[in-house]
C-alpha positions in Angstrom: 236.8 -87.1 -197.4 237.0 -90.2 -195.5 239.5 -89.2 -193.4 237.0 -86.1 -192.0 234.0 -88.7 -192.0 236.5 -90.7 -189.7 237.4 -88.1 -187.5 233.5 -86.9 -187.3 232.9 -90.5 -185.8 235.6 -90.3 -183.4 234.7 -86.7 -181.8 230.5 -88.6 -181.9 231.6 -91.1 -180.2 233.9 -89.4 -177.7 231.3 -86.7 -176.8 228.7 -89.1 -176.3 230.8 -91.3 -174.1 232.0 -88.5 -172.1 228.0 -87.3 -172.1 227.7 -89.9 -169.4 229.8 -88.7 -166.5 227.2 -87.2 -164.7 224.1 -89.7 -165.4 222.3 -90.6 -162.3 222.6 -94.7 -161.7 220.9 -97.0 -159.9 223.0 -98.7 -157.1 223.2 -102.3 -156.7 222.2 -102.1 -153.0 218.9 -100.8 -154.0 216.2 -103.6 -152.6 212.7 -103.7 -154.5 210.5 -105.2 -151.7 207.3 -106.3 -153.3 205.7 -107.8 -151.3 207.0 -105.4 -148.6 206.0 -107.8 -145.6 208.7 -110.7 -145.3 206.2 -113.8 -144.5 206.3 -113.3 -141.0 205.1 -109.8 -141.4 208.6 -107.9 -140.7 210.8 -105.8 -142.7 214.5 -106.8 -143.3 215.2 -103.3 -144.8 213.0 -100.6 -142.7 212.1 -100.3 -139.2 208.2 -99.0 -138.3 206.8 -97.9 -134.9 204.1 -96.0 -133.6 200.6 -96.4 -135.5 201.9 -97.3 -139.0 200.1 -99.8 -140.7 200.8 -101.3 -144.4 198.8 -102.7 -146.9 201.4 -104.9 -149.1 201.8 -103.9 -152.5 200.1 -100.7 -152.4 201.1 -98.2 -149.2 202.9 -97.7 -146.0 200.5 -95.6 -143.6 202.1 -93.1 -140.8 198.5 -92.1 -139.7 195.3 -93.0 -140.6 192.8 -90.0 -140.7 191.9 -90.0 -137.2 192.9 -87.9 -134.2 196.1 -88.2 -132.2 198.5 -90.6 -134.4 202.2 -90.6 -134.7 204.0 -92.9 -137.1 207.4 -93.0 -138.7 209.3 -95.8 -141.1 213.1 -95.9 -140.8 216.2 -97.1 -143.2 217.9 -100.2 -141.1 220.8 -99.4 -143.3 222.2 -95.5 -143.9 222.5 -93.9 -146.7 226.7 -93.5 -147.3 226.5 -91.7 -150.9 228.4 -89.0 -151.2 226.5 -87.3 -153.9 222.5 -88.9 -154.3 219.0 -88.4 -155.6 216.1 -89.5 -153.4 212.5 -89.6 -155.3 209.6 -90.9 -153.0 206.2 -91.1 -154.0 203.6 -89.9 -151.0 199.9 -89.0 -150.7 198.4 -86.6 -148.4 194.4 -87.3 -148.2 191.4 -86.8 -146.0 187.8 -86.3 -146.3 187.7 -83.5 -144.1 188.1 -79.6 -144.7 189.8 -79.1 -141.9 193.1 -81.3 -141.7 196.4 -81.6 -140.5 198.9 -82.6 -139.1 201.5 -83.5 -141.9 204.6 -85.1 -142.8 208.4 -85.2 -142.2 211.5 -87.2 -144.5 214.6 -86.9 -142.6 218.3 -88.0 -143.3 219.4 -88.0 -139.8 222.2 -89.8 -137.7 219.6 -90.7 -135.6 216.7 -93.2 -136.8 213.4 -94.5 -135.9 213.2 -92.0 -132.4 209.1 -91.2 -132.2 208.7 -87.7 -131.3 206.7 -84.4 -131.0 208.0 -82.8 -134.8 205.4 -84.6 -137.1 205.8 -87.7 -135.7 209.9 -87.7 -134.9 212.5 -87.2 -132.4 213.3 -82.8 -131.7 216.7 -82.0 -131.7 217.7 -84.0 -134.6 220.9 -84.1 -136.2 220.6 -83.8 -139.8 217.8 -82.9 -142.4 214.5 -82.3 -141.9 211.9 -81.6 -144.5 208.4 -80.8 -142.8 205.8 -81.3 -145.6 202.9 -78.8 -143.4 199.5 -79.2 -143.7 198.3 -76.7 -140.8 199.2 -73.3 -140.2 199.8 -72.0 -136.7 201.3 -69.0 -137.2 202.5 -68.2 -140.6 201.2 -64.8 -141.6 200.8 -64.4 -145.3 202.3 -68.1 -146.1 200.2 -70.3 -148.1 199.4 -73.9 -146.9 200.7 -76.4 -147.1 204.0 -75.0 -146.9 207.2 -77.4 -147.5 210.7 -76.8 -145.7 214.1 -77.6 -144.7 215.3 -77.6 -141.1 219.0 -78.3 -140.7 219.1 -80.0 -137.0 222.0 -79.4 -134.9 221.4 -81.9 -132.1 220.3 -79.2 -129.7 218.5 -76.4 -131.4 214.2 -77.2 -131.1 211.6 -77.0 -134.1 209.0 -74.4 -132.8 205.5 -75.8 -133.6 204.0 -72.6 -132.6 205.8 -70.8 -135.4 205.5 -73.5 -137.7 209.3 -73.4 -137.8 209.8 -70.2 -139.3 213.1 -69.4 -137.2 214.7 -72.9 -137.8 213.8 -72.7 -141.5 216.9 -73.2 -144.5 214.1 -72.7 -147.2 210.7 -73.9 -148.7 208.1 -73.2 -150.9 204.0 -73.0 -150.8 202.6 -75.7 -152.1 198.8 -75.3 -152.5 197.3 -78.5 -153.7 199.6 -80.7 -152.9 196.9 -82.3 -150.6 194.1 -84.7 -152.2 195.8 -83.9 -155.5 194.7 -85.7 -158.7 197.5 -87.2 -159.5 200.6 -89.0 -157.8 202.9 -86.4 -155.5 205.9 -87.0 -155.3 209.2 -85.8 -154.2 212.3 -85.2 -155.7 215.3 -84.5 -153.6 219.0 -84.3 -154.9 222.3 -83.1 -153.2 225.9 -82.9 -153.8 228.2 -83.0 -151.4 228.7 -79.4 -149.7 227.7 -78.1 -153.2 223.9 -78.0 -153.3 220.7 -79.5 -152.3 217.4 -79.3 -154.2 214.0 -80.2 -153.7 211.7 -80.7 -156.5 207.6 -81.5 -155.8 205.0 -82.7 -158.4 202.0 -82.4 -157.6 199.9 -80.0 -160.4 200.2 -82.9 -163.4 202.0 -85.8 -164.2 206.0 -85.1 -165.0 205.7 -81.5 -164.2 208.6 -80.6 -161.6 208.1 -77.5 -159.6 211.5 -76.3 -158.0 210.4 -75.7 -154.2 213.7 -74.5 -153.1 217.9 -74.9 -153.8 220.6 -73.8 -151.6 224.2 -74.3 -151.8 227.3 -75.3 -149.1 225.1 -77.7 -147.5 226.2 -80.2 -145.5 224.9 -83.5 -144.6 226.0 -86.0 -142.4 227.9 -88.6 -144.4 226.0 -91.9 -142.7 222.8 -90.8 -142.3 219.1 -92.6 -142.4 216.7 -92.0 -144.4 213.4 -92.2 -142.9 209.9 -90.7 -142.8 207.2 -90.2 -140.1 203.7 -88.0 -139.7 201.2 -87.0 -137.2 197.8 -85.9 -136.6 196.4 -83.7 -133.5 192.8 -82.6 -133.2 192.8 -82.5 -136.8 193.6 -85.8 -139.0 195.0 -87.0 -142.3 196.0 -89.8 -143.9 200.1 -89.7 -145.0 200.9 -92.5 -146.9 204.2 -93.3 -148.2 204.1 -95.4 -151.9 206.9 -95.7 -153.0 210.8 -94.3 -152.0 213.8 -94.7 -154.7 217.7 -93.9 -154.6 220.2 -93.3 -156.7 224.0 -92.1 -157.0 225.0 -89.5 -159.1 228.3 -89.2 -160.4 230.1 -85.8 -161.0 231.5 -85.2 -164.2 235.1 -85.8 -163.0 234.0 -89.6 -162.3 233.8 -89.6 -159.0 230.5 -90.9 -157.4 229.5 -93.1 -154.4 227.2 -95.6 -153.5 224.8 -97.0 -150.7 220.4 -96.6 -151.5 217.6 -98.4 -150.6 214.6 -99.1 -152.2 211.3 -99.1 -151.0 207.8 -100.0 -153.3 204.9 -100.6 -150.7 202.0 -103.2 -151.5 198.3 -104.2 -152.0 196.6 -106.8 -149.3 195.1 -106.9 -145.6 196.4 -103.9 -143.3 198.9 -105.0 -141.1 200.7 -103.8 -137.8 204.1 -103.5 -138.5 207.0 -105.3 -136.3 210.6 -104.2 -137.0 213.4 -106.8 -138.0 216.9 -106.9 -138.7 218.2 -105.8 -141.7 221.3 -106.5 -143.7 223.8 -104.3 -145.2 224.5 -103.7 -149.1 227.8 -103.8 -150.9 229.2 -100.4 -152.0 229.7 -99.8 -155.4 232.1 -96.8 -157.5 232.5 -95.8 -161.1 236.2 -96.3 -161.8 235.7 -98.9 -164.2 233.2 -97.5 -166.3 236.0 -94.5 -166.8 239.1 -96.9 -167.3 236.9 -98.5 -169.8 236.1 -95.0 -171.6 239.5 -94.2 -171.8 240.2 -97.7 -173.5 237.6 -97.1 -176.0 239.3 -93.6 -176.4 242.5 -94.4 -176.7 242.0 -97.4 -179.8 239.6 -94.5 -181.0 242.4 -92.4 -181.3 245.2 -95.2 -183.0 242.3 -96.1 -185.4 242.1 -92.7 -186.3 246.0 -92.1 -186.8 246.1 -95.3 -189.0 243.1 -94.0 -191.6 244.8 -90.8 -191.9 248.4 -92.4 -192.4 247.2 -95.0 -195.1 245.0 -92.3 -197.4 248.6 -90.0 -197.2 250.4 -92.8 -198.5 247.6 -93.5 -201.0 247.7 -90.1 -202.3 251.9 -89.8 -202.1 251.7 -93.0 -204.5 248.9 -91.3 -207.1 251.3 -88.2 -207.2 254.4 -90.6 -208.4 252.5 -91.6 -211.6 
């Protein structure tokens, strides 16, 4: 009997250790930048340009809900995980019922480039994912409409066609603007296995799969940025808050390099870009040397309760 109680502990523990090789973890590079504003009103960590304005502690804003803005925020530092898990938190809002333009997050070699695709550069390299407010010419697509452009460095988004040729894959996404609750974002990839996009926007901890698609490959240093724009139409896209984090595979192997963005609460600013500083990189081979360890004096303990209770029992059977 104790000897199966004693092995029942060892296979607990085991499976629960071995439960953890594929736990998302936060990376030590991750910077929490409240207040986002450094005292002389720059950034260390992101880059701004065109007409985005912050209010620290509480939101970066691309546009404001007027006519004819562009603005974009972009990582100083890339993003050099190999496998990751991006969540922003965003808000699309207006008082009008005619709105547009929308919103773009990118992971691009390129960074902070202002441009004519909501806000950005054309012709990116990279990942685009157009969060589209206004519909051109979509017939029988539901707005706003969320997709994934995978840039080449020369082939154009066509505005006209809201992207429809360019597109990888999206989702409808009615209510996603002026929605009750916090939107947010939920992107996760592994490398040349899959990438998955994940929106909540209908109520609190409810994801909605928009779209996943597999072999996808994304440039290993790339930044992570975000940028909007408004035309005759107007919105305001506000970025709250923007989280990373690496994932490890359940052979062990992960990677490192996030940033960490929370917005804040006081006077609206201009924004002036800075200089940033690079993180340290960061693996998981220790936490697996360390679980084989614990395995391993798991197993001897084992092999010593089991030897003792047969030489108890070969010493009751003598008398």
């Amino acid at each position: 009997m104790l000897l199966a109680r004693a092995c029942m502990c060892l296979g607990f523990l085991a499976g629960s250790l071995l439960g953890t090789g594929a736990n998302a973890q936060d990376s030590e590079d991750v910077k929490s930048i409240p207040p986002y504003l450094d005292s002389d009103m720059q950034s260390r960590w992101f880059d701004f340009g065109g007409d985005t304005i912050v209010r620290t502690d509480k939101y970066v804003r691309l546009t404001s809900d007027q006519g004819s803005r562009e603005g974009w925020l972009f990582s100083r530092v890339p993003l050099t995980a190999t496998n990751w898990e991006i969540e922003v938190e965003f808000k699309i809002h207006g008082s009008g019922n005619l709105y547009g333009d929308g919103m773009a997050m990118w992971l691009t070699k390129q960074r902070g480039q202002q441009g004519p695709v909501f806000g950005s550069a054309d012709k990116f390299e990279g990942l685009g994912i157009f969060f589209d407010t206004y519909k051109n010419n979509r017939p029988g697509v539901v707005f706003p409409y969320v997709m994934a452009m995978m840039g080449d460095g020369q082939t154009s988004y066509d505005k006209s066609t809201d992207g429809k040729g360019q597109e990888l894959a999206g989702c409808s996404a009615r209510g996603l603007r002026n929605a009750n609750i916090p939107t947010k974002a939920r992107l996760t990839y592994f490398q040349e296995k899959f990438l998955k996009l994940e929106l909540q926007y209908k109520s609190e901890s409810d994801w909605v799969e928009c779209f996943s698609v597999n072999g996808i490959k994304i440039p290993p240093v790339a930044y992570l940025g975000f940028s909007a724009e408004t035309g005759e139409l107007s919105d305001n896209h506000d970025i709250i808050s923007v989280s990373t984090k690496n994932l490890y595979s359940p052979s062990g192997k992960g990677s490192s390099g996030a940033a960490d963005v929370r917005a804040g609460r006081n006077n609206p600013q201009k924004l002036k870009p800075s200089r940033g500083k690079k993180g340290k990189s960061n693996g998981g081979g220790w936490g697996w040397f360390f679980l084989k360890f614990v395995l391993f004096g798991l197993v001897l303990t084992g092999g010593y309760v089991g030897f003792t209770m047969y030489r108890a029992q070969q010493n009751r059977s003598r008398f």
